[in-house]
N, C-alpha and C positions, 0 to 999 in steps of 0.2 A: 465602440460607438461612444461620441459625448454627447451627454443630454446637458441642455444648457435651460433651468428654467428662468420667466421672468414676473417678476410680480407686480403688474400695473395698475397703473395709479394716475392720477389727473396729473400732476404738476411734474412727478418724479418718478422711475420704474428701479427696480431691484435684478439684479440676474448675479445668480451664480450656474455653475456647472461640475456634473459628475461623469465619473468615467461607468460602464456599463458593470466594472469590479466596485463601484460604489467610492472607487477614490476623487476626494473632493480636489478639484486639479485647478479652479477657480473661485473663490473665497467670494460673498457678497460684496458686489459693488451697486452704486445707484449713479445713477445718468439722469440726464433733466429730457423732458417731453418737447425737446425741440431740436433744431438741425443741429448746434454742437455737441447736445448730447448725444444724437444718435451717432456720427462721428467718432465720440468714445467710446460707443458699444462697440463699431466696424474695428477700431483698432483695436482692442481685446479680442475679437471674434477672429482675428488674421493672424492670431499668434497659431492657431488651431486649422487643418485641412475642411474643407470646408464640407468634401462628400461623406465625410465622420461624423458632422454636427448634426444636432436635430435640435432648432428652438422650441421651447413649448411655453405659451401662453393661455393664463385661461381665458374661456370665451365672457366678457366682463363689459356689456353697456358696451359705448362706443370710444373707450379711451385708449382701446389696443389697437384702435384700426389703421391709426396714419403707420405706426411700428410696424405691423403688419404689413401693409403694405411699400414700407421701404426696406424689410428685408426679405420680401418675396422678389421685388426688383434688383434687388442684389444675388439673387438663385441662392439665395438660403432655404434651409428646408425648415419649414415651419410648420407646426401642431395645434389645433386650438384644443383643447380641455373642459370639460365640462366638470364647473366647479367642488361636482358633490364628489372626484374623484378625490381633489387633494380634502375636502374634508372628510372625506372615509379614511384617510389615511393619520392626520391630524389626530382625529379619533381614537387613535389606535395608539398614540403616545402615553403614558402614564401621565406626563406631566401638563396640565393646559393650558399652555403657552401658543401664542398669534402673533406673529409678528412678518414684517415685511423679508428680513432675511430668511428667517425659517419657510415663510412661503416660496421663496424662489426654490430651496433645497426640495420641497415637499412636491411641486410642480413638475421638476426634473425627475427624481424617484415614481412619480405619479406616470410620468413618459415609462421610465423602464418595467415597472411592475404590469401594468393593464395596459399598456399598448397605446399607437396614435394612431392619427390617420392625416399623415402630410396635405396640408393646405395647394391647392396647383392654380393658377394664374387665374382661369376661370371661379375658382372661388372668393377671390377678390370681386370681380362681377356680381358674385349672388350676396355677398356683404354690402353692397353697393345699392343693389336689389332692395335688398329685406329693407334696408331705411326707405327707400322711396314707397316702399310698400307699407309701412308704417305712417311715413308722411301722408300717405294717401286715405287710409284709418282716420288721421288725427282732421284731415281737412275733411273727410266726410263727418265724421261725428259734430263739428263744428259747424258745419251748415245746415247739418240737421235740428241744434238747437235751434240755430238762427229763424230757418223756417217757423218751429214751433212756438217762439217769440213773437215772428211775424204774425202769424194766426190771432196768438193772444190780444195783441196790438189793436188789426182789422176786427174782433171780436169786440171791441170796447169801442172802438169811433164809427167805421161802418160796416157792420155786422150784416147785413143787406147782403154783399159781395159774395159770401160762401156759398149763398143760393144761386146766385147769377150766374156763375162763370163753372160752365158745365165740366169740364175737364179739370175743377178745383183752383184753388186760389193761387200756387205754385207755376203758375205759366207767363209764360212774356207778357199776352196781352193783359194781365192784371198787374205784372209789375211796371207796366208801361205808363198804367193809369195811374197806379198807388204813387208811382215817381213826381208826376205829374200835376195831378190834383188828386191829396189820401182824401182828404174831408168832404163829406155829403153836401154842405154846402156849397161846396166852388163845382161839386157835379150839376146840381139842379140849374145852376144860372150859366152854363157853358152853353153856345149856340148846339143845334142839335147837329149843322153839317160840321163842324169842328167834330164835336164827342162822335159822330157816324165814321168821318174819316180816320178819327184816332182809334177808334176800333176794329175797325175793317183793316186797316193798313200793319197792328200790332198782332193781327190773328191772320193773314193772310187772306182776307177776305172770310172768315167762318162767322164773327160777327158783323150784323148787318144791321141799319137802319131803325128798324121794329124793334132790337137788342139796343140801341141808341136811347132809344124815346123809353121801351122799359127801365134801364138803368136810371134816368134821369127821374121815374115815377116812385123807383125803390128809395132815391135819394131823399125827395124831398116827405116820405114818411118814413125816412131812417131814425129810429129810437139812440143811434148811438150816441156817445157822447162826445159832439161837436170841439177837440180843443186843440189848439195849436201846436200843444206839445205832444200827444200824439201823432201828432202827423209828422213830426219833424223825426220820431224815435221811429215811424212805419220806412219815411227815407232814410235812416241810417241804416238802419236792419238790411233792407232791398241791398245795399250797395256794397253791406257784407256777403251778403248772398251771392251777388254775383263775382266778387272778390274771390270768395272760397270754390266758385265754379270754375274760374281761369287758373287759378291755382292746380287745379286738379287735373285741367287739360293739360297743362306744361308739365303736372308732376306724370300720368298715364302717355305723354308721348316720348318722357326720358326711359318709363320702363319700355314701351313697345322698340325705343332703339336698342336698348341692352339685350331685352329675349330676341330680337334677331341677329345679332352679334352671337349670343349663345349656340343656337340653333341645336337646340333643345328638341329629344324624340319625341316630348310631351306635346311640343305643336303639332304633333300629325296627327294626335285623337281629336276627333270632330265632335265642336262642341267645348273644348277648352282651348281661351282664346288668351290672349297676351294678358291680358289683369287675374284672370286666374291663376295661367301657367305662371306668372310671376310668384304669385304669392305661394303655391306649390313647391314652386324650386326655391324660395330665397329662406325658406325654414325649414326644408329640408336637408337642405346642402349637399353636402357627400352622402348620396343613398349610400357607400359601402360602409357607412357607418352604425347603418342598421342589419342585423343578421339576417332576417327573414321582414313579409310583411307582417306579420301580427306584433312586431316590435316598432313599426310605421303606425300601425292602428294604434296602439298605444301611446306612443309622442301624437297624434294629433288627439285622441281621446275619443278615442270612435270605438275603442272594444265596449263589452258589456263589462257592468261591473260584475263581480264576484259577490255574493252574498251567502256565505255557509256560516252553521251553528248546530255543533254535536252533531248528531242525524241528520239536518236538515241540508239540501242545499237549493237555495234555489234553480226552477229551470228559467226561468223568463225574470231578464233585468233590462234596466235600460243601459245607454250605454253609459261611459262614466263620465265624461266630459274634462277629463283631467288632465288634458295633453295641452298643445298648442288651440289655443279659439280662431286666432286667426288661421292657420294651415285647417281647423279641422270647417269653419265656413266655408276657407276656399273647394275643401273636395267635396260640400253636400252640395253646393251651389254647380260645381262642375259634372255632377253626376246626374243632378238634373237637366244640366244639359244637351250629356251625351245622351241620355237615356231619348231624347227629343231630335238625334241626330246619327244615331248608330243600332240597325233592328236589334242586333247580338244585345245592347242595354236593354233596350225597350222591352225586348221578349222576359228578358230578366226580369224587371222589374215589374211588366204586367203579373209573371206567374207569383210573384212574392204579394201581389194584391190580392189571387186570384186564392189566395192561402187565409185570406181575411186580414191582412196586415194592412196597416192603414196607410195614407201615403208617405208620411213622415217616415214610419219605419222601414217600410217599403226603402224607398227614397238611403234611409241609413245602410242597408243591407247590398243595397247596389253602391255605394260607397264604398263598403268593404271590395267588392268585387272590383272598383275601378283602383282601389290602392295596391293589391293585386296586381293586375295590368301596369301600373305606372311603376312598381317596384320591378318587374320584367323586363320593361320600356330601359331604364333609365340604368341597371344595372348591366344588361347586354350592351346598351346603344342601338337598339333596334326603333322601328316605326312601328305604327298602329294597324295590323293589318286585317284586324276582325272585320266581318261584314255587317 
């Protein structure tokens, strides 16, 4: 077998290659991060049979991916690494040396020594995945400030509105209005069949008339402060807001066409739907890559910690939280789900309450039980078929 490792990099990549006897049979070379360099990598790689080779690259941010994905389209066999492998081995040299050539060498040796887990067409998919599911992170957390802004905003010009608008300040028919007219004063002097039908029509008919003529009463003893530049920073905010909302629809309907492309066993448990199952599969990737599940519960961060000393050990810890955040929200959030959509959960997780476990914990311990099941699921390829 040749192990061919590569050491990527933004602009430029490194690969050398070893024979499985440890003979160096390809000397470091570097290629450039674009079509002629990859070109250079294909003709050095054709000197070599190709069902012999095995690329290995570490899994490193997003600068191995287009590589990645143009020597998986070529039927190369390709490995991703996780990096603390070549630096347990690095480690292990007398001498402390880092460099781009040494890391190719160290990458390849890292293939031979501890083993890989060939990349297959579908995990191009879940790579593809994990960033829109990231995306979808980065545009949530972003409209949530935005929101929290907004409040601050309405908090300072009309403060009023947080009481009025039953369902909270966050709905159409308050951004209709804040778009509209933000300031107390252009409320109070608006006809009242205008401000009735702008209400009724932005709420589908939930405010009415009597809601018209209140709004207009809170306005004109609104304490806030009357100024034109908040109202101008309340319509910018709103239009973030709904910005990062359309965002989010386009980024959630590219994942829902990928996990049906997949056609993943994970959609057959009731109760975990395509933005979980995504984010599920796109940080987990190759379940064969974990031995068991208690080594899944651990990459999401869902075991207990350990806490021993001399004699002591503890028996009750929390868990440790030191895996993946995103993968391990996706499975507290999915298990309370299922737990609300499959008796087999439910019955679970009542008895784990019914033990005095609070629902949080409850809740974590049926977690364990669904990662279980999903490591089942995904390593046979079977469906969901508890009752």
């Amino acid at each position: 077998m040749i192990y061919l490792g590569i050491d990527v990099a933004k602009a430029s990549h490194v690969a050398a290659a070893i024979t499985s006897d440890g003979e160096v049979i390809l000397k470091p070379f570097s290629f450039n991060n674009s079509c002629s360099g990859f070109a250079k990598l294909k003709s050095r790689l054709d000197e070599f049979p190709c069902d012999s080779l095995l690329i290995g690259l570490e899994s490193t941010a997003h600068y191995g991916e287009n590589l990645i994905a143009y020597l998986v389209q070529n039927a190369y066999q390709v490995a991703l690494l996780n990096p603390l492998q070549t630096a347990a081995l690095r480690k292990s040299a007398i001498r402390k040396t880092k460099t781009d050539k040494i890391d190719s060498f160290l990458i390849a040796k890292s293939m031979m020594i501890d083993g890989y887990c060939p990349l297959e067409p579908d995990d191009i998919q879940l790579l593809k995945l994990r960033g829109l599911c990231k995306t979808r992170q980065n545009l949530i957390l972003l409209r949530t400030r935005c929101k929290i802004q907004l409040g601050a905003f309405v908090d300072q010009l009309f403060p009023e509105l947080n009481g009025f608008f039953r369902a909270g300040l966050h709905i159409n028919v308050s951004y209709t209005l804040l778009k509209l007219h933000p300031r107390p004063s252009e409320v109070q002097s608006l006809h009242l069949t205008y401000l009735s039908n702008l209400l009724q029509k932005a709420s589908r008919g939930k405010y009415t008339k009597a809601d018209a003529v209140h709004l207009r009463e809170l306005a004109r003893q609104s304490i806030g402060t009357d100024h034109p530049s908040l109202a101008l920073q309340i319509k910018q905010t709103i239009a973030q807001i709904e910005l990062f909302s359309e965002q989010l629809n386009q980024v959630e309907h590219e994942i829902v066409g990928i996990m049906d492309n997949l056609n993943s066993p994970i959609m057959t448990v009731p109760g975990i739907g395509h933005i979980n199952g995504a984010m599920i599969l796109s940080v987990i990737g190759d379940v064969t890559r974990f031995s068991s599940p208690a080594k899944l519960l651990a990459f999401a961060g869902l075991d207990p910690a350990v806490i021993q000393s001399g004699n002591f050990t503890a028996r009750s810890t929390r868990m440790s939280k030191r895996g993946n955040s995103m993968l391990r929200y996706a499975l507290i959030n999915a298990a309370h789900n299922v737990v609300r959509n499959n008796h087999t959960f439910a019955q679970y997780y009542a008895s784990k309450v019914a033990q005095g476990k609070s629902h949080y914990c409850a809740l974590g311990h049926t977690a364990h039980k669904l990662v279980r099941v999903l490591f089942t699921l995904l390593t046979k390829n079977i469906r969901f078929d508890l009752p």
